[in-house]
Backbone bond lengths (Angstrom), bond angles and torsions (degrees), N, CA, C in turn:
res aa  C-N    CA-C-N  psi(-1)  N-CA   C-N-CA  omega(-1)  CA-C   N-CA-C  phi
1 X - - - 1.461 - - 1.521 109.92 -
2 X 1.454 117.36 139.75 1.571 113.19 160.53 1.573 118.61 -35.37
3 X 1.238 144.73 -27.34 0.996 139.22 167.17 1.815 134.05 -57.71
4 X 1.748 86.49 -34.87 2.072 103.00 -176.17 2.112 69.51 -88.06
5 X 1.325 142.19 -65.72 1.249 102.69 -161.29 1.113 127.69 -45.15
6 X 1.392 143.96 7.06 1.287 126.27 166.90 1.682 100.72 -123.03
7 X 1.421 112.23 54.08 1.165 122.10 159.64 1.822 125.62 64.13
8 X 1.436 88.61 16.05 1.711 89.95 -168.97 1.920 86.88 -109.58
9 X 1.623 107.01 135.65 1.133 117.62 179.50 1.583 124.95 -104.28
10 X 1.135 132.88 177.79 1.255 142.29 169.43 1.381 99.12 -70.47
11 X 1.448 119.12 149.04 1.760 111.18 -37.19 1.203 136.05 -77.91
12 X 1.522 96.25 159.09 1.374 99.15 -166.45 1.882 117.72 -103.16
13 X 1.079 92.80 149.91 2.135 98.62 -177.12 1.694 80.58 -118.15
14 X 1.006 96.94 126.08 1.885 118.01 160.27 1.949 109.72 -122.71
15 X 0.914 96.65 146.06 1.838 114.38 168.96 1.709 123.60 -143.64
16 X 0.897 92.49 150.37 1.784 86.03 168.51 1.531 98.11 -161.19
17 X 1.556 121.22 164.15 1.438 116.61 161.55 1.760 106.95 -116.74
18 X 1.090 106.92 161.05 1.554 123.70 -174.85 1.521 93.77 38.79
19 X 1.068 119.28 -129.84 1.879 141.25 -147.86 1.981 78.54 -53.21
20 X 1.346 111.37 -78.47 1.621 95.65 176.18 0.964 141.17 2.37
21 X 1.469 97.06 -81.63 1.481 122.12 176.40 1.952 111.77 -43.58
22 X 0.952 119.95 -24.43 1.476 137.95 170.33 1.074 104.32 -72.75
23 X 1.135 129.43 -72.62 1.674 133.25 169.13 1.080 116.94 -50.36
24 X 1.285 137.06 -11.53 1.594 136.83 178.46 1.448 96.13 -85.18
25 X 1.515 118.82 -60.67 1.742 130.51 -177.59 1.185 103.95 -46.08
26 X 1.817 131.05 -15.18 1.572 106.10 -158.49 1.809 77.25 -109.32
27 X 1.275 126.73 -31.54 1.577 122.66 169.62 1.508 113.05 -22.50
28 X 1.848 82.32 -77.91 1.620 108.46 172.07 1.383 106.87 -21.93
29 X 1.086 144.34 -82.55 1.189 172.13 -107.85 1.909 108.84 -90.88
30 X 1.781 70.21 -57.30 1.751 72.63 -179.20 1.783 114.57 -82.29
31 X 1.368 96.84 -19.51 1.627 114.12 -163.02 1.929 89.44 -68.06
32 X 1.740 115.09 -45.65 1.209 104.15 -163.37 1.775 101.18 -76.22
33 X 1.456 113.98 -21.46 1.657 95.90 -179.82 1.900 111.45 -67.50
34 X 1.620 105.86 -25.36 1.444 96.67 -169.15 1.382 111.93 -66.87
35 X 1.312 115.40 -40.18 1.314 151.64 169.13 1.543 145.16 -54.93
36 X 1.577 95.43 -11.80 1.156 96.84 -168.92 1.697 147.13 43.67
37 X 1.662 91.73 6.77 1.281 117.06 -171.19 1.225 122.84 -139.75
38 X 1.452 134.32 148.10 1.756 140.73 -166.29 2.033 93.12 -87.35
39 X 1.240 86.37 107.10 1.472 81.18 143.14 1.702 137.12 -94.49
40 X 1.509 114.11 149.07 1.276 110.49 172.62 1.061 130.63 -45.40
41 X 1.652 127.05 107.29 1.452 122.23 -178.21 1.763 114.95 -105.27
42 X 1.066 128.29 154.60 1.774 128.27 174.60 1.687 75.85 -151.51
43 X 1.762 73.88 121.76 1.835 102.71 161.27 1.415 110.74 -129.58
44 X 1.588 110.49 110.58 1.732 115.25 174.91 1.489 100.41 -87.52
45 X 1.267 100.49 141.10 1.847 102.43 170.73 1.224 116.93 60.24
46 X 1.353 146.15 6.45 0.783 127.48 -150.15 1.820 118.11 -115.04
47 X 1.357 128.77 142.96 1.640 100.25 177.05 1.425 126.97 -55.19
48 X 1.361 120.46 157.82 1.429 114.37 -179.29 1.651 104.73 -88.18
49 X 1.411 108.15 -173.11 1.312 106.41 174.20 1.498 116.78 -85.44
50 X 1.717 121.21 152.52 1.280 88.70 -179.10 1.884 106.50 107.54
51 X 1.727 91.35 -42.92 1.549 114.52 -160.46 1.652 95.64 -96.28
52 X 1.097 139.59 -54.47 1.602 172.87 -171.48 1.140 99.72 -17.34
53 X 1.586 113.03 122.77 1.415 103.09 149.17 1.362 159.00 -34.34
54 X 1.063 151.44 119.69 1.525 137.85 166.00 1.767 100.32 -18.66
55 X 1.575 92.33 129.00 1.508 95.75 152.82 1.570 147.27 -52.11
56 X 0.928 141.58 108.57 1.512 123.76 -157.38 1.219 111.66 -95.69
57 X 1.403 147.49 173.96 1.356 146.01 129.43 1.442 107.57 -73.88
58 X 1.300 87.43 -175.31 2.286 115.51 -167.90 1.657 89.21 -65.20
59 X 1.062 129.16 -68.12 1.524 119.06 170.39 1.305 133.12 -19.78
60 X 1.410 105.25 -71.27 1.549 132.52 163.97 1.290 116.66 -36.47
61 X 1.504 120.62 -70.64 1.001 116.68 168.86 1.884 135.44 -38.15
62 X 1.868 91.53 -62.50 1.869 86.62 164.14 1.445 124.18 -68.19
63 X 1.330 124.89 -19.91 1.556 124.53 158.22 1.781 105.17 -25.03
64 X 1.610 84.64 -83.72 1.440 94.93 162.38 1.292 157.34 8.39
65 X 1.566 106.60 -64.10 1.549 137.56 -164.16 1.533 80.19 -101.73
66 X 1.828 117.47 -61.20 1.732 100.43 -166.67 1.580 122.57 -42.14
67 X 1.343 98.65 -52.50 1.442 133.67 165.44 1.635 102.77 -24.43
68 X 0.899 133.00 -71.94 1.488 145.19 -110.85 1.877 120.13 -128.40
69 X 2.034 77.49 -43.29 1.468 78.73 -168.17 1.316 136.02 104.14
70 X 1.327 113.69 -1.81 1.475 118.72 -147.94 1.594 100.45 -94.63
């Protein structure tokens, strides 16, 4: 995985907060199918699963940001 290329091995601890923290869970996710194993996750702020927004498109998304600010 892009991740062991920069020399960091199993196992793995991932975190992120808010939008992060989302991107860490989908790591997680894939890291435990390659793996056969749970990696350590810490999510600050972040939605749970279950919790998640609707998916957006490229539109949606900058709607969004104009919107928002983000």
């Amino acid at each position: 995985s892009i991740i062991e290329k920069f020399g960091i091995s199993y196992p793995f601890m991932l975190g992120g907060s808010s939008f992060g923290g989302v991107v860490a869970y989908h790591m997680a996710c894939l890291l435990e199918k390659k793996h056969n194993s749970k990696p350590t996750l810490i999510m600050i702020d972040s939605p749970a699963p279950g919790n998640m927004p609707k998916a957006m498109n490229e539109k949606q998304i900058l709607e969004y940001i104009v919107t928002y600010g983000v």
